[in-house]
C-alpha positions in Angstrom: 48.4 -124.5 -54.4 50.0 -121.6 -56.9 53.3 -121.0 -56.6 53.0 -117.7 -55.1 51.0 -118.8 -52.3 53.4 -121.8 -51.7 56.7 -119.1 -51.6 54.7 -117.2 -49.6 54.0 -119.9 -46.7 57.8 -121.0 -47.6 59.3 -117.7 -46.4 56.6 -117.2 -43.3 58.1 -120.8 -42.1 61.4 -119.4 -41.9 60.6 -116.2 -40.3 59.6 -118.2 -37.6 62.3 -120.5 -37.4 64.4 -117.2 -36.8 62.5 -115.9 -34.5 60.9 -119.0 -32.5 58.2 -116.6 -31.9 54.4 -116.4 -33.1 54.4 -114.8 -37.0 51.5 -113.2 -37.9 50.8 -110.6 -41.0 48.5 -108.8 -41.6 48.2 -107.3 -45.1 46.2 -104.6 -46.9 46.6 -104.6 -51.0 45.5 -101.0 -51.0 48.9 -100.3 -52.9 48.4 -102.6 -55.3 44.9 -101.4 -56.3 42.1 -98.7 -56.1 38.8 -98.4 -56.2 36.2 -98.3 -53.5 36.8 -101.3 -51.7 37.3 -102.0 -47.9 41.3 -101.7 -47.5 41.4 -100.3 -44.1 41.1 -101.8 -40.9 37.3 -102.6 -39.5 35.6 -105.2 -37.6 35.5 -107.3 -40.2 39.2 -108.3 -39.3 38.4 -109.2 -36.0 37.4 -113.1 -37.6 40.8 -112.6 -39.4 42.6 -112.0 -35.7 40.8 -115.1 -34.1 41.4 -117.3 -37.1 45.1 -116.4 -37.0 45.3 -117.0 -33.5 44.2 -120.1 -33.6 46.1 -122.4 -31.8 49.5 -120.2 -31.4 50.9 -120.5 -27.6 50.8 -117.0 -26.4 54.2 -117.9 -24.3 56.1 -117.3 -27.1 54.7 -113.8 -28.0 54.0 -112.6 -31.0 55.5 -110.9 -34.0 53.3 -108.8 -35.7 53.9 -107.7 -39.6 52.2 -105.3 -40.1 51.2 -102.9 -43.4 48.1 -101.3 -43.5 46.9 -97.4 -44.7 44.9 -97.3 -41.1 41.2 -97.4 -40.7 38.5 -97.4 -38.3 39.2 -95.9 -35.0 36.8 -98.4 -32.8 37.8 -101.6 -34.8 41.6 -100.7 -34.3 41.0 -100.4 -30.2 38.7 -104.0 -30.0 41.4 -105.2 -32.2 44.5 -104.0 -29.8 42.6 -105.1 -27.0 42.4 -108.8 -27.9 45.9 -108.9 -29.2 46.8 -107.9 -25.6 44.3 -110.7 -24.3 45.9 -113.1 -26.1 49.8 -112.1 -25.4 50.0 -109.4 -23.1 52.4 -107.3 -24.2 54.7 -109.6 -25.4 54.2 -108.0 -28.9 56.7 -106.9 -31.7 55.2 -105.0 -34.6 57.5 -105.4 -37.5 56.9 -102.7 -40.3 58.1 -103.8 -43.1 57.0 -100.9 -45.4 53.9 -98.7 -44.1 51.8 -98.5 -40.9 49.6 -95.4 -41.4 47.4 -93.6 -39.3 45.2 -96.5 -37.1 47.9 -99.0 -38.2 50.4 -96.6 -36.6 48.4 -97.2 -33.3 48.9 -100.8 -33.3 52.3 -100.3 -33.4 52.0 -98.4 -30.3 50.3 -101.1 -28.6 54.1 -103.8 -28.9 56.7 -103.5 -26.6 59.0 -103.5 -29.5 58.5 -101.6 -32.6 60.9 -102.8 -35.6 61.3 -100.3 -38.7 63.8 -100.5 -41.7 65.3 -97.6 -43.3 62.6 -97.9 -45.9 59.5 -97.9 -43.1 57.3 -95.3 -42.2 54.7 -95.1 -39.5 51.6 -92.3 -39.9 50.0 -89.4 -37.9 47.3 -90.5 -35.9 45.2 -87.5 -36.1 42.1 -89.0 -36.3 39.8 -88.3 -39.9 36.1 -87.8 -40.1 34.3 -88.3 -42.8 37.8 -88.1 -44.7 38.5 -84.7 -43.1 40.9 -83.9 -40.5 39.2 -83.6 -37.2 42.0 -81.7 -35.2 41.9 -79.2 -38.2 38.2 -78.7 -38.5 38.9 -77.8 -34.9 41.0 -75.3 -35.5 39.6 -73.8 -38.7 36.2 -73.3 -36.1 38.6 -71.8 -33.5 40.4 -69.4 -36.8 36.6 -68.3 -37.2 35.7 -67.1 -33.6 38.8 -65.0 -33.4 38.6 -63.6 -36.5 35.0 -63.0 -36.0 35.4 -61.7 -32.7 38.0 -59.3 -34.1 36.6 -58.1 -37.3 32.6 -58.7 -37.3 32.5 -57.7 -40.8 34.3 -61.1 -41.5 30.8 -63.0 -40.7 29.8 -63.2 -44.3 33.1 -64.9 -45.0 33.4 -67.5 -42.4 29.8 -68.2 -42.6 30.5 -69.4 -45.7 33.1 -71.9 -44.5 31.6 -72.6 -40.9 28.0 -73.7 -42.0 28.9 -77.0 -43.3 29.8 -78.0 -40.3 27.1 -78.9 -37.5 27.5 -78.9 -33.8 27.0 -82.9 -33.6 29.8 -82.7 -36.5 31.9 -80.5 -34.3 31.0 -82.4 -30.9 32.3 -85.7 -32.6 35.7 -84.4 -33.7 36.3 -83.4 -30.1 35.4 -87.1 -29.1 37.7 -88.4 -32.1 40.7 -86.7 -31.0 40.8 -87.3 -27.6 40.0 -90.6 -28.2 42.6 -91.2 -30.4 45.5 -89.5 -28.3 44.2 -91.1 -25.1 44.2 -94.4 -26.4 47.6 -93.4 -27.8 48.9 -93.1 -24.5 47.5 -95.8 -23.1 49.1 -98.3 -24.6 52.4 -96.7 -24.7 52.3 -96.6 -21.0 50.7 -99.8 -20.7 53.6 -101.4 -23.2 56.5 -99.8 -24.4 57.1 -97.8 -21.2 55.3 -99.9 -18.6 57.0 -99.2 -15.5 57.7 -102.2 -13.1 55.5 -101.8 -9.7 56.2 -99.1 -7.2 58.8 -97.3 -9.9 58.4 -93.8 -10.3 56.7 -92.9 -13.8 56.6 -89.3 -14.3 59.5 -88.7 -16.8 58.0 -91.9 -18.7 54.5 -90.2 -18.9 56.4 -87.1 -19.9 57.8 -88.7 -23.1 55.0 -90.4 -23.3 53.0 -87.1 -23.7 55.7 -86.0 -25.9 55.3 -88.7 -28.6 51.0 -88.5 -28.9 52.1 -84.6 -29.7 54.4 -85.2 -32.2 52.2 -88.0 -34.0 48.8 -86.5 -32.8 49.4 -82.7 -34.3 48.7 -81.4 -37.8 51.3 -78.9 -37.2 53.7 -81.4 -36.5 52.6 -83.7 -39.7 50.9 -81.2 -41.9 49.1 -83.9 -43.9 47.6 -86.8 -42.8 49.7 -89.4 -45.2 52.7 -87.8 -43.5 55.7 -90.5 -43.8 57.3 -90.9 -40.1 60.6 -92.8 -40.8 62.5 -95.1 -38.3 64.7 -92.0 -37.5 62.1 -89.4 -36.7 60.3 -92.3 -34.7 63.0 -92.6 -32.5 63.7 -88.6 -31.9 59.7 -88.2 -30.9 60.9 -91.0 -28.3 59.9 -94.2 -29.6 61.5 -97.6 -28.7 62.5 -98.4 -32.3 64.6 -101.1 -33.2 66.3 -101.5 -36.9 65.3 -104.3 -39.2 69.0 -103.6 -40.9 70.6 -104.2 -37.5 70.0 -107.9 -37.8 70.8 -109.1 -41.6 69.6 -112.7 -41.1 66.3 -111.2 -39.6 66.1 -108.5 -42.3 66.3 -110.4 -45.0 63.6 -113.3 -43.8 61.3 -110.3 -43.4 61.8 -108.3 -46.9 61.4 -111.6 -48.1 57.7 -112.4 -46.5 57.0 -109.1 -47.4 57.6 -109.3 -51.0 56.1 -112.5 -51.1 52.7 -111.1 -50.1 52.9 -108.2 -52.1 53.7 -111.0 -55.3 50.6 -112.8 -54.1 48.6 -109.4 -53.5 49.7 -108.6 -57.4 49.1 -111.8 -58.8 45.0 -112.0 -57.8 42.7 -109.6 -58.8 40.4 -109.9 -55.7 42.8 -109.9 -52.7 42.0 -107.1 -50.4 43.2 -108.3 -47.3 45.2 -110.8 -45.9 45.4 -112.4 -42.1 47.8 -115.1 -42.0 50.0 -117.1 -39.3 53.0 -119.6 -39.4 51.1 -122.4 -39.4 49.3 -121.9 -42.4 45.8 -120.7 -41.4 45.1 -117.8 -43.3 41.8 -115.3 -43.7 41.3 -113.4 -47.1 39.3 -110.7 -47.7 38.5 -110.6 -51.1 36.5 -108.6 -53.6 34.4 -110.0 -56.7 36.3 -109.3 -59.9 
């Protein structure tokens, strides 16, 4: 086993014997290299999930590590969905350095979400076809006014409106509210479940709150916006901080640096899906 890998495994082990909780990570190397190569999360990570669960006893929860760039909008819900088959929602997401975009969407799925100083979570506007859908929207909706108000603007817009088709159009609409819906879903199902018979209107109200302030471009203004732990907790966000608990920081920054060693150290590693007990899934990419 290289010595990177067994430091690796080393420091997962005593994450766990912190916590006495499930430890799973899962890792994308996107920082660590380019290139046009599957980074992001897709079905393909599903086997990684199962593999990783493997095993675990769901009565103890699990702790989720999480850094990612996002991905695809379908394989992040199927992927939430049996996460919360296996444990409920007796899930922590730990961000140890970025969970953008879809990834930023699992996090809303714990009951717990635990940020550093140095983490960020993303906007989850969704993206189509790598363009904003939520401002394609609104660039169509720029056009009808403007239109509407100066005909002689036609030429213009025509310009700009004619690469986009109705089916184009019609799917951003879908990708939106799919994305804030879900969103609030599994806030309300999770971080703000209410217990039976309790009133829940001023928990769907900051519920509604938060899937505005992550969910609008005129909140983020770009896509690879950086939400920190701060501004994750003024949208309304149950956010817990990693620096709060030193033993518990540290045992985290060091699995996390340990992957990101590993990550550096092989040329192929694209992914990585791995749980206390060793059993690990790697994506990988020919050299």
């Amino acid at each position: 086993m290289p010595a990177e890998v067994a430091v690796r495994k080393k420091y997962i082990s005593n994450l766990q014997q912190i916590t006495q909780r499930n430890i799973v990570l899962y890792y994308s190397a996107w920082l660590q290299r380019g290139g046009n190569v599957p980074f992001g999360i897709d079905d393909t990570d599903m086997n990684g999930f199962m593999v990783a669960f493997k095993e675990l006893a769901p009565s103890k929860g699990l702790d989720l590590i999480l850094h990612t760039p996002g991905g695809v909008l379908s394989a992040t819900e199927a992927i939430i969905r049996y996460i919360r088959s296996v444990f409920g929602t007796n899930i922590r997401v730990i961000v140890p350095q970025l969970a953008m975009s879809a990834g930023t969407l699992v996090a809303l799925a714990a009951k717990e979400i635990i940020m550093g100083h140095h983490s960020n979570l993303g906007p989850i506007d969704p993206q189509i076809m790598n363009l904003p859908a939520q401002a394609i929207l609104t660039e169509f909706e720029t056009a009808k006014r403007e239109i509407k108000k100066d005909p002689s603007s036609i030429p213009l817009w025509q310009v700009i409106i004619q690469k986009y088709h109705p089916a184009f159009l019609n799917n951003c609409h879908r990708a939106v509210n799919w994305s804030r819906e879900l969103a609030k879903e599994l806030l309300l199902t999770g971080m703000f479940e209410q217990a039976a018979g309790d009133h829940q209107a001023v928990e769907e109200s900051i519920v509604d709150s938060i899937v505005a302030s992550l969910a609008d471009p005129d909140v983020s203004k770009s896509h690879d916006r950086h939400f920190s732990a701060e501004a994750c907790k003024a949208f309304g966000l149950k956010i817990n901080l990693l620096n709060a608990d030193k033993e518990l920081h540290d045992a985290v920054l060091a699995v996390h640096h340990a992957v990101l060693c590993s990550m550096s150290q092989s040329s192929t590693i694209v992914k990585l899906i791995e749980n206390h007990n060793n059993q690990s899934y790697i994506m990988g990419v020919s050299k």
